[in-house]
N, C-alpha and C positions, 0 to 999 in steps of 0.2 A: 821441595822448593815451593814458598808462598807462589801462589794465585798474584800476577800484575795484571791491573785493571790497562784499557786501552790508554786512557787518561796519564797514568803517571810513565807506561811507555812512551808516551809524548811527549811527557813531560821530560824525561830523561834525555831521548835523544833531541828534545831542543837544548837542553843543556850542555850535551857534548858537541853542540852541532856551533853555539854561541864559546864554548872553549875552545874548539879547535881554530875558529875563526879570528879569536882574540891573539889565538899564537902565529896568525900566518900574517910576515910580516909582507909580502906582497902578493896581493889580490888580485891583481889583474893576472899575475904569471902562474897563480894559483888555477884559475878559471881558463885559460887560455886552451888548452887543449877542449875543452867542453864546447870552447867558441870555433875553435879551427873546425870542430866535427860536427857543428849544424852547420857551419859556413858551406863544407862538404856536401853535407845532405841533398839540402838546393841544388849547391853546382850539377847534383847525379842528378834531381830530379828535372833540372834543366836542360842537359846535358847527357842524357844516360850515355850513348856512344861517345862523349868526348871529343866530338868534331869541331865545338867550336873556338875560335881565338878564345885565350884567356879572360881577355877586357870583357868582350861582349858573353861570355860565362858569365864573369864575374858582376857584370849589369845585369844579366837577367834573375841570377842568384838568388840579387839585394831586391829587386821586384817580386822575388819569388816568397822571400823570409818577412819580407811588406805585408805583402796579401795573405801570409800566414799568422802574424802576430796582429792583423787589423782584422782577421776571423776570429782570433781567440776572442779579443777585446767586444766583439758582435756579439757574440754567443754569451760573455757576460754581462755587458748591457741588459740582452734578453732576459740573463736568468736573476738578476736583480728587480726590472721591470714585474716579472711573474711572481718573485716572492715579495714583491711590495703589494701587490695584489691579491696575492694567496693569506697576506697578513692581514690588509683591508678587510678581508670576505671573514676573515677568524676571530677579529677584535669586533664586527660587527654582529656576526653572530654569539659572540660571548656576552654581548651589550644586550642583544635582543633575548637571550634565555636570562639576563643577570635583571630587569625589566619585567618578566612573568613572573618572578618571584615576588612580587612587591604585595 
């Protein structure tokens, strides 16, 4: 069996990933189980014993799922920030050896 580079396994499965998508003719019913079980997640990590009313679960849940998708969003802000930085310092330094050549 031919050697697949990382590239065209990517390659591939975003093509079956953009097929399978073009055939699902609904999306929300598609995803919906993925949704119900992070909604879950929170409720335990809120909730681990289960004591509290549903509502006040269910608010702290959505506080819970907040502060975790406004951490992801933190964390890439930062790692944007660094690689625009880390690119600065690299186009700088290419500038400055491209310069001693003259």
């Amino acid at each position: 069996m031919p050697s697949v580079s990382p590239s065209e396994r990517r390659l591939a499965a975003q093509i079956a990933a953009h097929e399978s998508w073009a055939g699902t003719p609904d999306r929300a019913a598609r995803t919906a189980p993925a949704r119900a079980a992070m909604l879950a997640r929170f409720e335990r990590q809120v909730d681990p014993e289960g004591t509290l009313p549903p509502e006040e679960r269910a608010r702290r849940a959505e506080h819970a799922k907040s502060a975790y998708f406004q951490r992801l969003a933190l964390k890439s802000a930062r790692n944007r920030r660094l690689a625009a930085e880390y690119m600065a310092k690299a186009q700088a330094a290419e500038a400055e050896l491209a310069g001693g050549d003259a």
